[in-house]
C-alpha positions in Angstrom: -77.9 34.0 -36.8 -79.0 37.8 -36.0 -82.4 36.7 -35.0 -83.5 40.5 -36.1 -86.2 41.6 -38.6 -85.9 44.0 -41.6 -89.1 45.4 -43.0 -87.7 46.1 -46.6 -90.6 48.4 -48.9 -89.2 48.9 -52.8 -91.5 48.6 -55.9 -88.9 47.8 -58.3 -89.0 43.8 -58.0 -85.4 43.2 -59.0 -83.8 45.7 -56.3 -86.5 44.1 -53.7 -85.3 40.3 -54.6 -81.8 41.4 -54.2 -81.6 43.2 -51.2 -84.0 40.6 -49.9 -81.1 37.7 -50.9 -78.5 40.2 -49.7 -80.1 40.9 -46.0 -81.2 36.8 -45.8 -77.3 36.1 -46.6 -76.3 38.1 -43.7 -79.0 36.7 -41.4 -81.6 38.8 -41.1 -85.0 37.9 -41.3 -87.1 40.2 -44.2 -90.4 41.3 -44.6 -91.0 42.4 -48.4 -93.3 44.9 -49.5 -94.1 46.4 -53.1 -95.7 49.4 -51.9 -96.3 51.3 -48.9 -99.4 50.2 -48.1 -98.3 46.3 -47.7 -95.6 47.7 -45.8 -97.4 49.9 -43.4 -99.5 46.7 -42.9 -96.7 44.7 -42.2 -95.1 47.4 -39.9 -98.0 47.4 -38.0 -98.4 43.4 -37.4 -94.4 42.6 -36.9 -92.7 45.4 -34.9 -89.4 44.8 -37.0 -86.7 45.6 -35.8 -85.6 48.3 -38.9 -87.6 49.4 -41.8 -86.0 50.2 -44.9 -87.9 51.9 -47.4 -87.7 53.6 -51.1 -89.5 57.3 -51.1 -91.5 56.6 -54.2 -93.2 53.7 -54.1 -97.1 53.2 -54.9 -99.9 54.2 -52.8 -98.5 55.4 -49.6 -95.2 56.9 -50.4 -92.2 56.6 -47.7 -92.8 60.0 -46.2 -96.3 59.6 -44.9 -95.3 55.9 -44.1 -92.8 57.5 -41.8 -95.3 60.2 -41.1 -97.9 57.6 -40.3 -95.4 54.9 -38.8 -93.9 57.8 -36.1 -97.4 58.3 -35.0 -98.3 54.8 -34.0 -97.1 54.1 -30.8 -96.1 49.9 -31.4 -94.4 51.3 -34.4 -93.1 54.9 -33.1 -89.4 54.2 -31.7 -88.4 51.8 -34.7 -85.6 52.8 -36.8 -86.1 54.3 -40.5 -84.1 54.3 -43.3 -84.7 55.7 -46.6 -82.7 54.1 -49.5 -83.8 56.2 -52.5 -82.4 56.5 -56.1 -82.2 60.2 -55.4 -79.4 62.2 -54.1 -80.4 65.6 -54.2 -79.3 67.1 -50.8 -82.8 68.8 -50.4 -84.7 65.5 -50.5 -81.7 63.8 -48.2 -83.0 66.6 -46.1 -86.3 66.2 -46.5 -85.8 62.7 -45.8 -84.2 63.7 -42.3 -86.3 66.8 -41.4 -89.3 64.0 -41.8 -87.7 61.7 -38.9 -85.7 59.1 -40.9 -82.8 57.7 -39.0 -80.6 57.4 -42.0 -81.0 58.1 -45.8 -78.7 55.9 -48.2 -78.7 56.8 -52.1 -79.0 53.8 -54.1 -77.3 51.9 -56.0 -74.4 51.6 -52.9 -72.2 48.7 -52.2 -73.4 46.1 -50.1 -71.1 47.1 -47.5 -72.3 50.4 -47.2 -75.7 49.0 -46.6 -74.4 46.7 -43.9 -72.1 49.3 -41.8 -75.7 51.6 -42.2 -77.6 48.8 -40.8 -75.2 47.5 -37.9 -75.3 51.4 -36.9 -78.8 51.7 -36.7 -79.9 48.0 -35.1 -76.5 46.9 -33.4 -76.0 43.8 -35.7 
């Protein structure tokens, strides 16, 4: 058992059950949030150990979450990763430029998701 928490923020319902199964499988433990706000909430209350968020999800989108996240001190020096449908190298940028430690384009194949989180948490 990794013993570490993913904070996992994606408004589509089917991609958040999935990746939730996906991440349980492999022994994380996951916080899910629909939207930004829930997950800025739960940031805030659990320290987890990586947060993995979509860019547009419903009302607070991932870049001020990040914005917002980077600021807090209990939340400031946690890894962030955007997973986002879109792969235009200016938002990938924008993504980085904003502080995110990784940006993955979705969908990808589990094990991409995996090597990205092991990189980023040491799993």
């Amino acid at each position: 058992m990794k013993n570490q928490t993913i904070l996992l923020i994606e408004d589509n319902l089917d991609i958040l059950e999935n990746t939730t199964e996906l991440l349980e499988m492999e022994g994380y433990r996951v916080l899910a949030a629909p939207n930004g706000e829930k997950g800025m909430e739960l940031a805030l209350q659990n320290q987890p150990d990586l947060i993995i968020s979509d860019i547009l999800v419903p009302r607070i989108d991932g870049y001020e979450l990040l914005k917002i996240l980077k600021k807090e001190p209990s939340t400031a020096n946690i890894p962030f990763m955007f997973l986002s449908a879109s792969a235009q190298r200016e938002d990938i940028e924008k993504g980085k430029m904003a502080g995110a430690d990784a940006y993955l384009v979705k969908p990808l194949p589990a094990d991409d998701l995996k090597k990205a989180i092991s990189h980023l948490i040491g799993s």
